[in-house]
N, C-alpha and C positions, 0 to 999 in steps of 0.2 A: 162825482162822488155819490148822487142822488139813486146811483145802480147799481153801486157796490153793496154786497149781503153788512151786516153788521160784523164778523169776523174780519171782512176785506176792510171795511171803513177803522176796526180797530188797529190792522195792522199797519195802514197807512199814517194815521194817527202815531203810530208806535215812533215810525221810521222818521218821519217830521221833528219830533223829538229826539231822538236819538243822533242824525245827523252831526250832528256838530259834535257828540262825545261829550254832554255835559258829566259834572262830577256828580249833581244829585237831581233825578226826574222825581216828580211828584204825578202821584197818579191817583187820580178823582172819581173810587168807583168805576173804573176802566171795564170791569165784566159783570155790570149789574145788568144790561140792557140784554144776554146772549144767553142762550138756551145752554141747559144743562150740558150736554158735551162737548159744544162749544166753549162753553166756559173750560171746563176740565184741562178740552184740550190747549187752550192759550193762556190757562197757567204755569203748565209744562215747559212751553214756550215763553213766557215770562222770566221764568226761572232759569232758564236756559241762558239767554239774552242777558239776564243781570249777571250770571258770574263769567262768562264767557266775553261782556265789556268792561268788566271790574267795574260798573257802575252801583251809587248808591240809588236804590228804588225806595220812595213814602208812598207807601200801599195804602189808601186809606179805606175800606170797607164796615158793613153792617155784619157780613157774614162771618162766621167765626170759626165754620170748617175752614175757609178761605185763609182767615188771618194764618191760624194754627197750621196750615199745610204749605203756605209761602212763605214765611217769614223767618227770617234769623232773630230776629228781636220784634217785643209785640209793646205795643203802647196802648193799654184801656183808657178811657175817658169818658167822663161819666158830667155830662152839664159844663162842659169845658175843662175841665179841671182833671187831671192825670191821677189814673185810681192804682196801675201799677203797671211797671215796668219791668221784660224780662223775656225770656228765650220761651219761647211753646212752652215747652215741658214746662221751666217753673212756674207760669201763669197758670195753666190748666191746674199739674197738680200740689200749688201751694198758693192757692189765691188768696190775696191778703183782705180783701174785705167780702162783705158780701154781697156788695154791686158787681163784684167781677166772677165770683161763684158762682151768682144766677147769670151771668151775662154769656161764660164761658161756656158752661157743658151743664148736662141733667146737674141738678143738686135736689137732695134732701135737705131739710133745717131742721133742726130740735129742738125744744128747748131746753135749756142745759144751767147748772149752775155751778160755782165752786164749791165743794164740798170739804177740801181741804186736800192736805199734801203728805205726801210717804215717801220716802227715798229720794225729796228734794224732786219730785215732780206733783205735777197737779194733781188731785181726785177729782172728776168729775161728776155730778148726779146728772144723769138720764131717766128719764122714765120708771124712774125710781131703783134704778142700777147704777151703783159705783163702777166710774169705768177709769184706771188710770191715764192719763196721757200726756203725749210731751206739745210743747209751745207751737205749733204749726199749722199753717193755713189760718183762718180767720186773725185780723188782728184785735 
């Protein structure tokens, strides 16, 4: 195993696992160790592999292209504790706190205050601009 490249060693790894056809592989940082197209390319292949053996995969990563580009369902966690749960899309764009807003993609902060409500939604003050809005993203 000592002369296999790191893609060879992950794929062996892979097939070890896989063998038996379990219902759920947990997988530990599997492409932290391999070069960017390498990576690329063995998530393809990841991907591939999980819906083609109806297997369930726990992806667990730092990387958050990574999360957001494999995952059907994404779990934040933040000091052990589960900050939100949800498909790419609503994680990215309706993060409920804002450990997972900075965690996820670019963010801006503002600071912002309630200014009051019109039409039974909030008024916002911004920077010294009233800006209406509805209940989303931040909790």
């Amino acid at each position: 195993p000592h002369e296999l490249s790191g893609g060879q060693q992950q794929r062996v790894a892979l097939a070890r696992a896989l063998v038996f056809r379990p219902g759920v592989v947990l997988m530990d940082e599997p492409l932290s160790a391999l070069d960017k197209q390498l990576r690329e390319h063995m998530q393809l292949e990841l991907k591939h592999l999980q819906k083609s053996l109806e297997t369930t995969v726990v992806f667990v990563t730092h990387d958050q292209i990574e999360a957001l580009t494999m995952s059907d369902r994404i779990v934040v966690m933040n000091e052990g504790n589960v900050e939100q749960i949800g498909t790419p899309e609503e994680v990215y764009e309706n993060p409920r706190t804002r450990f997972v807003a900075s965690f996820i993609g670019e963010s801006n902060f503002l600071d912002a205050h309630l200014a009051g409500e019109s039409d039974h939604e909030p008024v916002v003050e911004v920077a010294g601009l009233q800006v209406h809005a509805t209940w989303q993203g931040l909790e």
